[in-house]
TIZA-600306 format. One record per residue (C-alpha): x, y, z; residue number from 1; residue in three letters. Coordinates in Angstrom, 1 decimal. Layout:
BEGIN
<xx: X; yy: Y; zz: Z; voke: NUM; roti: ALA>
...
# end
This chain:
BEGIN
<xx: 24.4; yy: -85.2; zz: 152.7; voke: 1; roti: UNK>
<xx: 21.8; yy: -83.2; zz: 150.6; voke: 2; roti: UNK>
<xx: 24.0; yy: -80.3; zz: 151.1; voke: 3; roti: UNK>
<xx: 27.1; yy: -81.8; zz: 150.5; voke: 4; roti: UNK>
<xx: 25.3; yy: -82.8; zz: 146.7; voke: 5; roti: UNK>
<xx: 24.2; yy: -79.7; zz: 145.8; voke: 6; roti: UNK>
<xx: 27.6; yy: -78.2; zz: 146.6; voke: 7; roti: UNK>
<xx: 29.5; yy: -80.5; zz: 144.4; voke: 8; roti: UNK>
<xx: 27.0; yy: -79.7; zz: 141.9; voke: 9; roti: UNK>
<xx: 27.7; yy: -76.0; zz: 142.4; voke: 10; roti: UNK>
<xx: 31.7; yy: -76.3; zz: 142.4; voke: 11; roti: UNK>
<xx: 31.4; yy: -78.0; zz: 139.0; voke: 12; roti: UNK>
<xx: 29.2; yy: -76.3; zz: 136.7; voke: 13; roti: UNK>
<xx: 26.1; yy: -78.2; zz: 137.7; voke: 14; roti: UNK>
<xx: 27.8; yy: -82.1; zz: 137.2; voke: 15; roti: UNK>
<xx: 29.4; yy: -84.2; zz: 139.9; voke: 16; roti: UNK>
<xx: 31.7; yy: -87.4; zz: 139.4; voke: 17; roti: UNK>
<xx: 30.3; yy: -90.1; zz: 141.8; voke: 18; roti: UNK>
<xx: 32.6; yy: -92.8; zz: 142.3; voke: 19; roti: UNK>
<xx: 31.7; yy: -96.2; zz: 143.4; voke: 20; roti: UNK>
<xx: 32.9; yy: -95.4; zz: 146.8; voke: 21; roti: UNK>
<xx: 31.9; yy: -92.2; zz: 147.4; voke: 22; roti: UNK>
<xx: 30.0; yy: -90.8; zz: 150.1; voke: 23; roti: UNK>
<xx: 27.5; yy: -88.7; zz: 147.9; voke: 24; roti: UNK>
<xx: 26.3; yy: -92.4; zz: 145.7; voke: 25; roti: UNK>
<xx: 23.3; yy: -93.3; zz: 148.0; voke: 26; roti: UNK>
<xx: 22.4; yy: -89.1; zz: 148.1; voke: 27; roti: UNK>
<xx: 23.1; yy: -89.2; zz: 143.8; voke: 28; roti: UNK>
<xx: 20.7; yy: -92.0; zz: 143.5; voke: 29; roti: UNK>
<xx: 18.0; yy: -90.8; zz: 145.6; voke: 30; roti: UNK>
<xx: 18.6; yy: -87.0; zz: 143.5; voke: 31; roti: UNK>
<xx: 18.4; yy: -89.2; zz: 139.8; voke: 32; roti: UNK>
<xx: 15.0; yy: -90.7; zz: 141.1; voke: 33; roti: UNK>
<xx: 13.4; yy: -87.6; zz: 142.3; voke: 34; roti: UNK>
<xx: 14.3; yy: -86.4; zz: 138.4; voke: 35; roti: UNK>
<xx: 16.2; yy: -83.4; zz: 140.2; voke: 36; roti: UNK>
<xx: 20.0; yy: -84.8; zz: 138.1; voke: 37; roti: UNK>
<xx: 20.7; yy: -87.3; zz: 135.4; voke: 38; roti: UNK>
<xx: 23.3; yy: -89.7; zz: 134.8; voke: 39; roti: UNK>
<xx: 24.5; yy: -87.7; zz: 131.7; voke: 40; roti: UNK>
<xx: 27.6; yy: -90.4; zz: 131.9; voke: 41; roti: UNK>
<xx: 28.7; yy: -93.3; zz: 133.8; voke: 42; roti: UNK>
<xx: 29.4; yy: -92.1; zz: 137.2; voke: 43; roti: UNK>
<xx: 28.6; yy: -88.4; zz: 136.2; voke: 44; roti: UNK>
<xx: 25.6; yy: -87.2; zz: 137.4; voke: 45; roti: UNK>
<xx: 24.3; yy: -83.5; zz: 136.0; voke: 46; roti: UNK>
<xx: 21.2; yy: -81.6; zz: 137.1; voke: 47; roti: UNK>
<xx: 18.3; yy: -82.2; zz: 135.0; voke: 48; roti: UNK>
<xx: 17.7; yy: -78.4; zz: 134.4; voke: 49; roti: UNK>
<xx: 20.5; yy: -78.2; zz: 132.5; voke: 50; roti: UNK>
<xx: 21.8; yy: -81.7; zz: 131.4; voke: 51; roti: UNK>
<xx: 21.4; yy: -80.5; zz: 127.5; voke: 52; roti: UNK>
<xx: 23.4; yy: -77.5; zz: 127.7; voke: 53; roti: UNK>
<xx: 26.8; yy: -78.0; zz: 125.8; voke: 54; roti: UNK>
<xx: 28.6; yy: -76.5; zz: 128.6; voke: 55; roti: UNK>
<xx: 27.3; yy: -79.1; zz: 131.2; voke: 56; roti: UNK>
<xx: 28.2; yy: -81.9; zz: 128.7; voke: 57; roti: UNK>
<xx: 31.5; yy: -80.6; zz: 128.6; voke: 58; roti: UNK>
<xx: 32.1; yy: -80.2; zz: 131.9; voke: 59; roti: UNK>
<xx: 30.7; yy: -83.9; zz: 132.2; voke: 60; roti: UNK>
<xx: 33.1; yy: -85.0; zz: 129.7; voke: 61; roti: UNK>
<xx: 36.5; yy: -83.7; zz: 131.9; voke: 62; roti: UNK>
<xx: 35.1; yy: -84.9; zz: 135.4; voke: 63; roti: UNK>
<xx: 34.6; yy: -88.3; zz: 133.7; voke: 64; roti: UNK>
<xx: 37.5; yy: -89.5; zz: 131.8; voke: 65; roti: UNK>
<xx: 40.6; yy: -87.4; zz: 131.7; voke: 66; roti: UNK>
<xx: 41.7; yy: -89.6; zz: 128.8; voke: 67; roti: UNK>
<xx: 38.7; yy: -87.7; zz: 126.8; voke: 68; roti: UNK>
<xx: 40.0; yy: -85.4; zz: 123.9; voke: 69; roti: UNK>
<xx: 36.9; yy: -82.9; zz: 122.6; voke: 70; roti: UNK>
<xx: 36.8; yy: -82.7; zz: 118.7; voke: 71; roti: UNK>
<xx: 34.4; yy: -81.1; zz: 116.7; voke: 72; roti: UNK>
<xx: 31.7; yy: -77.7; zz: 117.2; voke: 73; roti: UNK>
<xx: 32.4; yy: -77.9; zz: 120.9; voke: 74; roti: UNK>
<xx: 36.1; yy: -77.9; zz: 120.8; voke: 75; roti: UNK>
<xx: 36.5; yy: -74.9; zz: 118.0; voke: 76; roti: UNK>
<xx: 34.0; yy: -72.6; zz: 120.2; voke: 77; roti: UNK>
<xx: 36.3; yy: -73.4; zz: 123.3; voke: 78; roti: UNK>
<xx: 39.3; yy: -72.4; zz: 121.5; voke: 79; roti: UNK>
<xx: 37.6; yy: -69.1; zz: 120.5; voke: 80; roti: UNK>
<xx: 35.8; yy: -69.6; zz: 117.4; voke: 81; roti: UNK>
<xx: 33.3; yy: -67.0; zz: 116.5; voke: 82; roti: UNK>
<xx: 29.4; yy: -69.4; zz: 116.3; voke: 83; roti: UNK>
<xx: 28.8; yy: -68.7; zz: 112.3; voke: 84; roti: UNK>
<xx: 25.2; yy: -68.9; zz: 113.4; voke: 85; roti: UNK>
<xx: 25.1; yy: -66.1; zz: 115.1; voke: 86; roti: UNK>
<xx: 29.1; yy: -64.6; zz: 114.9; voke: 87; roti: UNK>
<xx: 29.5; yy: -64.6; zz: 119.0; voke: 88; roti: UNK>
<xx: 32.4; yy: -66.1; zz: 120.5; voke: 89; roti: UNK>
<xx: 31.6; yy: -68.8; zz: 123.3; voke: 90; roti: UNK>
<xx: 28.5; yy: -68.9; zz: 122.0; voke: 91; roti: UNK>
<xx: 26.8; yy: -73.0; zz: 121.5; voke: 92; roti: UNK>
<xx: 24.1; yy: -71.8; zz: 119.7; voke: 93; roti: UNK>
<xx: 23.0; yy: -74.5; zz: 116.8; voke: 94; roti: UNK>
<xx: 25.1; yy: -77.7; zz: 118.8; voke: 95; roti: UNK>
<xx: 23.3; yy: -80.4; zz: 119.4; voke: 96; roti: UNK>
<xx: 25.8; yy: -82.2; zz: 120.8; voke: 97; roti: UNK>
<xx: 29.7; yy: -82.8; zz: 121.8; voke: 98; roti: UNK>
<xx: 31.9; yy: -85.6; zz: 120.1; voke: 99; roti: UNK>
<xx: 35.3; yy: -86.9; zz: 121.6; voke: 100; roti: UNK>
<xx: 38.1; yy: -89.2; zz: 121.2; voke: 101; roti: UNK>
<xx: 39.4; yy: -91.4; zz: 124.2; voke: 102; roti: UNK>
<xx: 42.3; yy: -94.1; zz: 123.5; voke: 103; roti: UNK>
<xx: 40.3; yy: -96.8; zz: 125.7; voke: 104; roti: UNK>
<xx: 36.2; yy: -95.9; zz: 125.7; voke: 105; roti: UNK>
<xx: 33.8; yy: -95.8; zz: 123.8; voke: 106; roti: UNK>
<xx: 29.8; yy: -94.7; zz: 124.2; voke: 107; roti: UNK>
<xx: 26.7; yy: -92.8; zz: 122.6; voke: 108; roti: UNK>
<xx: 24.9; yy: -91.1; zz: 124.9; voke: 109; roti: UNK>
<xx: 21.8; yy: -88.6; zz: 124.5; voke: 110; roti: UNK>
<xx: 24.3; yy: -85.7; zz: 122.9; voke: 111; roti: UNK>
<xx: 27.6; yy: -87.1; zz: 123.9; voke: 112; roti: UNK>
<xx: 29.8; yy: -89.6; zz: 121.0; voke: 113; roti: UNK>
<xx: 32.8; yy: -91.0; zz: 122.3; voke: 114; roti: UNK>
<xx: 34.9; yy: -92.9; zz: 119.6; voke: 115; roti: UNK>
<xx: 37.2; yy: -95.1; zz: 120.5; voke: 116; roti: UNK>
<xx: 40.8; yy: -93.2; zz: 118.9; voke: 117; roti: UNK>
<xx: 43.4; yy: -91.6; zz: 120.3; voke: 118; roti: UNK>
<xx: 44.8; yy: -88.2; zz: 119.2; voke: 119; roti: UNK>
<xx: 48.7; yy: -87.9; zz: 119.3; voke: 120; roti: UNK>
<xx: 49.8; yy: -85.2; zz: 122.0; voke: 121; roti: UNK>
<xx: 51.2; yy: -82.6; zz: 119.3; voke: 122; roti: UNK>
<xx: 47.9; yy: -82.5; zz: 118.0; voke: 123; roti: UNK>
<xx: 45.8; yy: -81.8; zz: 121.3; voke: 124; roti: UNK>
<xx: 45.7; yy: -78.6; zz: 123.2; voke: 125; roti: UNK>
<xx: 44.7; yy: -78.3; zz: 127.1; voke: 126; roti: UNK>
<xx: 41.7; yy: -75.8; zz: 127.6; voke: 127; roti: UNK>
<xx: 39.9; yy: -75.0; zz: 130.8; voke: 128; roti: UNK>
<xx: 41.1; yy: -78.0; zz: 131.8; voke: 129; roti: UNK>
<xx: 39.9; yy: -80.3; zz: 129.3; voke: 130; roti: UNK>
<xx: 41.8; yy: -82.3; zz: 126.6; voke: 131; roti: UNK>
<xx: 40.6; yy: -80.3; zz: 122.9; voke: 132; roti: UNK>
<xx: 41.9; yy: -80.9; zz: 119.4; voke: 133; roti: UNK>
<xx: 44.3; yy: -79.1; zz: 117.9; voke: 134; roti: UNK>
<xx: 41.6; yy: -76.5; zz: 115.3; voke: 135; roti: UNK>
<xx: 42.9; yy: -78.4; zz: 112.1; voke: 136; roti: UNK>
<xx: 41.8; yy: -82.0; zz: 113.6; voke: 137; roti: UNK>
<xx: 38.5; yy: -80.3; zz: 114.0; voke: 138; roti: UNK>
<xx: 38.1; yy: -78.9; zz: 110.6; voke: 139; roti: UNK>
<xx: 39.2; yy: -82.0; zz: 108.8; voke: 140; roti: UNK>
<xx: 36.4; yy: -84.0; zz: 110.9; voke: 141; roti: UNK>
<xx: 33.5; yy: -81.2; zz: 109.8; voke: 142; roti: UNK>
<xx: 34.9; yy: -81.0; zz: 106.6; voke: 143; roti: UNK>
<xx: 34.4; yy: -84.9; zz: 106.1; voke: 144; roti: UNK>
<xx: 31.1; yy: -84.6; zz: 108.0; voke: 145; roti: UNK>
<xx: 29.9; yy: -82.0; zz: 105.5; voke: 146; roti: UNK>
<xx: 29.5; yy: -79.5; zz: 108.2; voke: 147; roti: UNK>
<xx: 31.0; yy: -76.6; zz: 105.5; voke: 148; roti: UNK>
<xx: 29.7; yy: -73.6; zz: 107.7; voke: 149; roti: UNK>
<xx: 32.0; yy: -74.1; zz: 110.4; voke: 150; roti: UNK>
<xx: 34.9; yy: -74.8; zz: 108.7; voke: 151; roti: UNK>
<xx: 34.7; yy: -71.8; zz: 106.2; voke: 152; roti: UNK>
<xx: 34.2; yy: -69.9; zz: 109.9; voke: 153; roti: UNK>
<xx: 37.7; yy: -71.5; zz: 111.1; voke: 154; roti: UNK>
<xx: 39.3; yy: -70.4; zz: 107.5; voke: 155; roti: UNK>
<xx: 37.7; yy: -66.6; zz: 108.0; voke: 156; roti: UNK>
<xx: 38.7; yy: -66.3; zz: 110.8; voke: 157; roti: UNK>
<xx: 42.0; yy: -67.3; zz: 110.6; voke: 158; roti: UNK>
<xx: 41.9; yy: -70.3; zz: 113.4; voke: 159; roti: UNK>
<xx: 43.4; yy: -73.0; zz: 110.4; voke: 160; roti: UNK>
<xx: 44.9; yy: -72.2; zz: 107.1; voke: 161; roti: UNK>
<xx: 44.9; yy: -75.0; zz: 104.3; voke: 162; roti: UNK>
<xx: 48.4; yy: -75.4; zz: 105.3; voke: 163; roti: UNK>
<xx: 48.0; yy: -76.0; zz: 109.1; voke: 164; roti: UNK>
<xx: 45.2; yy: -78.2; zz: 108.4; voke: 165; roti: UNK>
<xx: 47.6; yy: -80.7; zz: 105.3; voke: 166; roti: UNK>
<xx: 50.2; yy: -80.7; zz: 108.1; voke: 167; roti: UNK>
<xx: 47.4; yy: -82.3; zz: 110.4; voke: 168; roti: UNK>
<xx: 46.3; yy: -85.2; zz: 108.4; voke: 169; roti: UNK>
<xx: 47.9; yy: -87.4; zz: 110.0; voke: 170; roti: UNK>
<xx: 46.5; yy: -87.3; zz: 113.4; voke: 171; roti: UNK>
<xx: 43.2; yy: -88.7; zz: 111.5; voke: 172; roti: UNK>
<xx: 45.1; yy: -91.2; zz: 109.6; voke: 173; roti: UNK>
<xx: 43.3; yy: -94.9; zz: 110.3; voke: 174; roti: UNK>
<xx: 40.3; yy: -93.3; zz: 111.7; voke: 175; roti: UNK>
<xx: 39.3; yy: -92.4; zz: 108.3; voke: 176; roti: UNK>
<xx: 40.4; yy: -93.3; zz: 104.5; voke: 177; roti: UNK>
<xx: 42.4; yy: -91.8; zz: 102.7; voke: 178; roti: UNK>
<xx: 39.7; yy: -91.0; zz: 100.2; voke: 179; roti: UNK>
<xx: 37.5; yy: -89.4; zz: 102.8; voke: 180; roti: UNK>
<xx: 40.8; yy: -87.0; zz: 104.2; voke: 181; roti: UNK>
<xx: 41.9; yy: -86.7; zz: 100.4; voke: 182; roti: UNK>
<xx: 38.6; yy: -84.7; zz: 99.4; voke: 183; roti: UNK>
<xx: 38.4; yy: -82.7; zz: 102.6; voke: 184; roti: UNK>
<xx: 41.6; yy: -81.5; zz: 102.4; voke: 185; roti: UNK>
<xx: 41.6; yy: -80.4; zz: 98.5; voke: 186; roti: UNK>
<xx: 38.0; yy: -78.4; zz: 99.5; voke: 187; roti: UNK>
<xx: 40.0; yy: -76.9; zz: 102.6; voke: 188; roti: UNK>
<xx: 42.7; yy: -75.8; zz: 99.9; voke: 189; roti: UNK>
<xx: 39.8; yy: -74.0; zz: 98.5; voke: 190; roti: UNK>
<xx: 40.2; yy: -71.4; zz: 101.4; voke: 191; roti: UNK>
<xx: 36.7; yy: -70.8; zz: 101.1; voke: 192; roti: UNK>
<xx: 34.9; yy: -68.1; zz: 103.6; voke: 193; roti: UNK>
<xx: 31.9; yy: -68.9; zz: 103.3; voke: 194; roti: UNK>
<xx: 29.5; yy: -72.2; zz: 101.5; voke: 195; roti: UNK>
<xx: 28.6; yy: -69.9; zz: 98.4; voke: 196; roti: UNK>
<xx: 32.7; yy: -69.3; zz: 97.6; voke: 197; roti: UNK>
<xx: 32.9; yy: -73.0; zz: 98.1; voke: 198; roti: UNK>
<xx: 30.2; yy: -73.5; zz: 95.2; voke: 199; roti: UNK>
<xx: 31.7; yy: -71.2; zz: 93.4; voke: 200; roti: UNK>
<xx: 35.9; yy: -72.6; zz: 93.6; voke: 201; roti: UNK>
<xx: 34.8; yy: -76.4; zz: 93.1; voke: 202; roti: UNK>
<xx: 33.0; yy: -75.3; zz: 89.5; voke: 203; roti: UNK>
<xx: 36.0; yy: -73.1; zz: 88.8; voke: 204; roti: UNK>
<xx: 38.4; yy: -76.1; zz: 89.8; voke: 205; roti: UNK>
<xx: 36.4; yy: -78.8; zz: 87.9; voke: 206; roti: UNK>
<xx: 35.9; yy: -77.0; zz: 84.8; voke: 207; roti: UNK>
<xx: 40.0; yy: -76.1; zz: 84.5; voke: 208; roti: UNK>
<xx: 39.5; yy: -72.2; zz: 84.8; voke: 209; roti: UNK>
<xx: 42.8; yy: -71.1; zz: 86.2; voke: 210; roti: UNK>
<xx: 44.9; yy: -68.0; zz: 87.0; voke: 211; roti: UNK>
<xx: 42.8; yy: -67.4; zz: 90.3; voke: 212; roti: UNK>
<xx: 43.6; yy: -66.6; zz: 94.0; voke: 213; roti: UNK>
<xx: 40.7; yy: -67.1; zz: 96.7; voke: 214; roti: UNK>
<xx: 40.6; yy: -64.5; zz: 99.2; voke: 215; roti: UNK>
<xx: 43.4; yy: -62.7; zz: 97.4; voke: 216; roti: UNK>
<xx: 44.3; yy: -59.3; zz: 99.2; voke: 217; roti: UNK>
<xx: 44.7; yy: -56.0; zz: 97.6; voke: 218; roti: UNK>
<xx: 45.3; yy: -52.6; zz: 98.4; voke: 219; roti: UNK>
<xx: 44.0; yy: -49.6; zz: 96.3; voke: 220; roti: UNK>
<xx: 44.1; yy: -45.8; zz: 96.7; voke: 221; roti: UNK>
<xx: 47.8; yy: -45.1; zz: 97.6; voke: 222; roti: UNK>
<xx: 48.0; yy: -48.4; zz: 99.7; voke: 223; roti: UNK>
<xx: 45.1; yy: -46.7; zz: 102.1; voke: 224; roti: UNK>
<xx: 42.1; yy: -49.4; zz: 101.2; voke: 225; roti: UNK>
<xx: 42.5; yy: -52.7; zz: 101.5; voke: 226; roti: UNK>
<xx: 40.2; yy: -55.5; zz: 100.3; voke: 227; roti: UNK>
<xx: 39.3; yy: -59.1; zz: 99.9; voke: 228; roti: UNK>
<xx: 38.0; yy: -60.5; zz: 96.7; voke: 229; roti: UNK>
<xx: 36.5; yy: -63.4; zz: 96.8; voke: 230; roti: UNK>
<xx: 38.4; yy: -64.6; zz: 93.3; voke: 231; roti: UNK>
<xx: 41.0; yy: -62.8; zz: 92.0; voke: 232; roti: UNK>
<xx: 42.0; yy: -63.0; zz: 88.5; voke: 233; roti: UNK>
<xx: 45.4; yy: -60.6; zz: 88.7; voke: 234; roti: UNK>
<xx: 46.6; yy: -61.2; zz: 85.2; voke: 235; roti: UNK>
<xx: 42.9; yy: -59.8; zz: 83.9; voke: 236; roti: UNK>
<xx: 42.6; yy: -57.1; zz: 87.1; voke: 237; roti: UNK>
<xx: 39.3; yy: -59.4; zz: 87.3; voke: 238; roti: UNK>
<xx: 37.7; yy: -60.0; zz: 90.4; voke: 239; roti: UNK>
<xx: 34.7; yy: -61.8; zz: 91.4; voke: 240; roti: UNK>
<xx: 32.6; yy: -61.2; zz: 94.4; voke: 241; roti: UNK>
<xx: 29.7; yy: -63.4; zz: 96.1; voke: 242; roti: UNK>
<xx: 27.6; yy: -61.0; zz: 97.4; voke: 243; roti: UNK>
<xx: 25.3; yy: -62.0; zz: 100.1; voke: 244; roti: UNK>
<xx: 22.4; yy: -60.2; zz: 101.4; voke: 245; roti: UNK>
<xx: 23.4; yy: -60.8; zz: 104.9; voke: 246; roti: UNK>
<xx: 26.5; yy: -58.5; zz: 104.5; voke: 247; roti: UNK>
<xx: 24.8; yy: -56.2; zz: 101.5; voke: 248; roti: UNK>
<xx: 21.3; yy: -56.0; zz: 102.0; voke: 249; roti: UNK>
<xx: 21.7; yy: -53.5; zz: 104.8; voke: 250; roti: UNK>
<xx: 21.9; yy: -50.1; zz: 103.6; voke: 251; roti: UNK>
<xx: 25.1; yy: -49.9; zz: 105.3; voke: 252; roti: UNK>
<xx: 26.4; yy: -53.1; zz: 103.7; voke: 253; roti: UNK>
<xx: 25.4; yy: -51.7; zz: 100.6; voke: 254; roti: UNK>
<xx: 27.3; yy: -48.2; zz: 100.7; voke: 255; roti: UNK>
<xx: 30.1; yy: -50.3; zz: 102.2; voke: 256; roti: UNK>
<xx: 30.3; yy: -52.4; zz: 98.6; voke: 257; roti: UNK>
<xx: 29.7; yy: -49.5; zz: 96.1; voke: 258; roti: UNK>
<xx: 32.6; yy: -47.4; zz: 97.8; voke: 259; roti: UNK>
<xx: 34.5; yy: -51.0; zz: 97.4; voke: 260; roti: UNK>
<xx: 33.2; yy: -51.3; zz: 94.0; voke: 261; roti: UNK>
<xx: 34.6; yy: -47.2; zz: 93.4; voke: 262; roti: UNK>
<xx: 38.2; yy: -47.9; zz: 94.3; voke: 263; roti: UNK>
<xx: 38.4; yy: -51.0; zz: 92.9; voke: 264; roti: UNK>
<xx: 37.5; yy: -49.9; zz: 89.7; voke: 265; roti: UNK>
<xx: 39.3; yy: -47.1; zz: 89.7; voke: 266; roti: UNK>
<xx: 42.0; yy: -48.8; zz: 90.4; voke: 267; roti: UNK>
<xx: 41.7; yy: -50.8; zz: 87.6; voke: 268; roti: UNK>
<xx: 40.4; yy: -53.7; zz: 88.8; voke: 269; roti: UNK>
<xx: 36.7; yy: -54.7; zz: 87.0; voke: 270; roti: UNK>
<xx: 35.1; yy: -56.3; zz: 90.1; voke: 271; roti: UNK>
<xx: 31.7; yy: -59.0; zz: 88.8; voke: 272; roti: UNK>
<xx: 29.2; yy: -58.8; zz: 91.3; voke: 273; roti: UNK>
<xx: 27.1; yy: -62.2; zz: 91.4; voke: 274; roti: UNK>
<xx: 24.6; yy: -63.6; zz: 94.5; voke: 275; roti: UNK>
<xx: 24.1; yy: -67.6; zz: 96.1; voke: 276; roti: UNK>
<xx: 21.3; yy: -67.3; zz: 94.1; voke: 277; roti: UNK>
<xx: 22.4; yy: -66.5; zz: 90.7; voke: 278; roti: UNK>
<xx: 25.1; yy: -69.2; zz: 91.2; voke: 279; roti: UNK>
<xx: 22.5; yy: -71.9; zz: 92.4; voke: 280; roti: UNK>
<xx: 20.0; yy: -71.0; zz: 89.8; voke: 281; roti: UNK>
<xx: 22.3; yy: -71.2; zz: 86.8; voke: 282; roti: UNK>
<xx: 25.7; yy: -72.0; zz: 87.3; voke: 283; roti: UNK>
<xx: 26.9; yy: -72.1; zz: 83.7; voke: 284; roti: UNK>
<xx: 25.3; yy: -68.6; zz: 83.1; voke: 285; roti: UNK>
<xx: 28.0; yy: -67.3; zz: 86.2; voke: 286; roti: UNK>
<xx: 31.1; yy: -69.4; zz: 84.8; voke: 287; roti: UNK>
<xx: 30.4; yy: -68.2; zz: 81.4; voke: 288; roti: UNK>
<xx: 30.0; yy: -64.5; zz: 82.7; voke: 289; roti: UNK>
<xx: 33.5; yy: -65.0; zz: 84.2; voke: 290; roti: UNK>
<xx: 35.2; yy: -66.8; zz: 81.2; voke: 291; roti: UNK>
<xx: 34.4; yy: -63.9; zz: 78.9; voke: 292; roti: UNK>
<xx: 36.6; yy: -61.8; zz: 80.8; voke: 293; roti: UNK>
<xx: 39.5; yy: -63.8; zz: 81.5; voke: 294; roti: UNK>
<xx: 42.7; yy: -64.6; zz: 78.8; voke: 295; roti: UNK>
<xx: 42.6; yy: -67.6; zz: 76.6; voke: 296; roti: UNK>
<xx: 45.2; yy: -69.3; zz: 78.3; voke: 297; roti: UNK>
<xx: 43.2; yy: -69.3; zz: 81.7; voke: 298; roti: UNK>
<xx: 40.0; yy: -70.4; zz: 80.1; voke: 299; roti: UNK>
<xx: 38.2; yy: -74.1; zz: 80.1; voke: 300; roti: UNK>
<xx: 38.8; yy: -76.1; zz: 76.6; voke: 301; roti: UNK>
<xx: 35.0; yy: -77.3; zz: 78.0; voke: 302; roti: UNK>
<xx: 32.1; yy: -76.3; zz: 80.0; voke: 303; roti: UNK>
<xx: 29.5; yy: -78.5; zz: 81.4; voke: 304; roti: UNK>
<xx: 25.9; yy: -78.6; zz: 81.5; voke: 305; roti: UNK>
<xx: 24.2; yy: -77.1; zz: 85.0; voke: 306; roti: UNK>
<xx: 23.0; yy: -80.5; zz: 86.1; voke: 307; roti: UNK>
<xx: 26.6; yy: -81.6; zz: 86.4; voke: 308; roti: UNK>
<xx: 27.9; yy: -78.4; zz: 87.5; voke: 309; roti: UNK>
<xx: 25.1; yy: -78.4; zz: 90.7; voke: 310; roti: UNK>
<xx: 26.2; yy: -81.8; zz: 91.8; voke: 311; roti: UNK>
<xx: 29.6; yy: -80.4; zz: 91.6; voke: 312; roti: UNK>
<xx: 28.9; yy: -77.3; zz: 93.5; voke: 313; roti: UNK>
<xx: 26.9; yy: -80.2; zz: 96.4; voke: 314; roti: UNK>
<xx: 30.2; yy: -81.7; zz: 96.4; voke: 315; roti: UNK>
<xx: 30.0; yy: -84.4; zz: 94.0; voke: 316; roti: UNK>
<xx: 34.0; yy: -85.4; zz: 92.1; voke: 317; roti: UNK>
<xx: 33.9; yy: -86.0; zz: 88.8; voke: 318; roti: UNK>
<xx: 34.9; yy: -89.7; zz: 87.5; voke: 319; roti: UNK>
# end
C-alpha cells in the first residue's frame, strides 16, 4: 500500500486526492502522522517537503475541487506572465500563497484562500488542467489589493490592456463595490509600466495637466528607432522619462538611454529625464519642471503642496 502512496504522490506533482473510500486513506493517515505529507486540503494530502511550494498548492487546488477557479499571482504566472521580481516566466518567486474562487466552497488554509464566488465561463480560461481567470479578472483583483507591481507587469507586457481589463468588470461585479472596481480601473487607464509612472500619471491626472499619452510610441531616424516615452506631450515634442537605476545604472543601460536621448533630440523631441527618487522627494519640484515646458492650454489653473501630492502619488482621491 506504501508503494501504491508514493506512486500517486509521484503521478501528481507530489499531492494525492484521498477520498473517503479509497484504498490509500488508512496508508495517507499513517504517512500525515509520520510527518512524511500534510493535509494541504480536505481530502488532499501533499508531501511535507514541498507542501509550501506554489506549484504543489496548485496542483492541490485541481485534484480537489474542479469547481476551483485560480485568481490572482498564481493564475497570471500560469498564463505566462513574466515574475516582476525577478523577470522569469513560470517563475513563483515572491508568492506566498494562491487565491481562488469556487461557486459552492469556501476555506483559509496555511497559503490557500478560497472565496466563495463564481467566475462566469467567458471570463475563465482552462490551463494545465486547472480552471484560471481570464488575466483582466486578475489585474482588477491586485489592482484593488494594492499589489501595483504585478499589474504594471501585466500592462508591460502586454497580457491586459485598459480596455480588456473595463470590458472585465463585470465578472467582479457583487464581489466588490463599485467604488473599489471604479478606482482600480481609472489607475489601470493609467497604462502604467511600472509603480514610479503610476506616481507620476495620478499627480499629472489630479492636478489637470493634460495633452499627454502614457507609453506613447514613436519612431525617429527615418522610422529606423523606435521608442517608448513614459509621457508624451506631442503638441510640445515633450517627453518625460522615469529613469530607474535598475534599467540605467548599468553602463549598458546607460549608453542605451543617451543614444535614446541622441535621436530623440534630434529629432526634435526634448526628452526630461527625472528618477523614483526625485519624484518621491519633491513632487511639486518634478510637476513644475514639466509645466514649464508644456502650452498654456495643457497647464494646471493650480498646483498643490507635496504633502497632498504624496498622498496622491500612495493612492489617496481627492474629495
Amino acid at each position: 500500500m506504501r508503494e501504491n502512496l508514493e506512486l500517486e504522490l509521484r503521478s501528481n506533482g507530489g499531492v494525492a486526492r484521498i477520498v473517503r473510500d479509497s484504498p490509500l486513506r488508512g496508508q495517507a493517515d499513517r504517512s500525515v502522522a509520520r510527518g512524511d505529507t500534510v493535509r494541504i486540503l480536505p481530502g488532499v494530502v501533499a508531501a511535507t517537503s514541498i507542501a509550501r511550494h506554489v506549484t504543489t498548492m496548485v496542483q492541490a487546488l485541481k485534484l480537489w475541487h474542479r469547481d476551483a477557479t485560480l485568481v490572482g499571482m498564481a493564475a497570471l504566472v500560469l498564463l505566462g506572465l513574466k515574475n516582476p521580481v525577478t523577470q522569469r516566466r513560470w517563475d513563483y518567486t515572491g508568492i506566498k500563497g494562491i487565491e481562488a474562487f469556487s461557486r459552492t466552497r469556501r476555506l483559509r488554509r496555511s497559503g490557500i484562500w478560497v472565496h466563495r464566488w463564481h467566475v462566469p465561463h467567458h471570463f475563465t480560461i482552462e490551463e494545465e488542467g486547472i480552471r484560471v481567470a481570464s488575466p483582466e479578472v486578475s489585474v482588477i483583483i491586485l489592482a484593488i489589493q494594492g499589489q501595483w507591481d504585478w499589474v504594471c507587469q501585466a500592462l508591460r507586457q502586454r497580457l491586459v490592456t485598459p480596455a480588456s481589463c473595463q470590458a472585465a468588470r463585470k465578472a467582479l461585479t457583487g464581489r466588490y463595490s463599485k467604488v473599489e472596481i471604479d478606482r482600480a480601473l481609472a489607475d489601470i487607464d493609467l497604462n502604467p509600466w511600472s509603480i514610479p509612472e503610476l506616481e507620476l500619471a495620478r499627480i499629472l491626472r489630479a492636478t489637470g495637466i493634460t495633452g499627454h499619452k502614457p507609453n506613447h510610441e514613436v519612431w525617429v531616424g527615418e522610422g529606423n528607432y523606435r521608442y517608448v516615452l513614459d509621457q508624451a506631450f506631442q503638441a510640445e515634442m515633450v517627453g518625460v522619462e522615469m529613469e530607474g537605476r535598475s534599467v540605467h545604472g548599468t553602463p549598458e543601460g546607460y549608453e542605451a538611454m543617451m543614444v535614446r536621448s541622441a535621436h530623440l533630440d534630434q529629432a526634435g523631441w526634448r526628452i526630461l529625464h527625472t528618477t523614483p527618487t526625485m519624484l518621491r522627494r519633491d513632487p511639486k519640484f518634478v510637476l513644475n519642471w514639466i509645466i514649464n515646458h508644456l502650452h498654456k492650454r495643457h497647464r494646471p489653473k493650480s498646483t498643490l503642496p507635496n504633502q497632498i501630492l504624496r498622498q496622491i502619488m500612495n493612492g489617496a482621491v481627492l474629495a
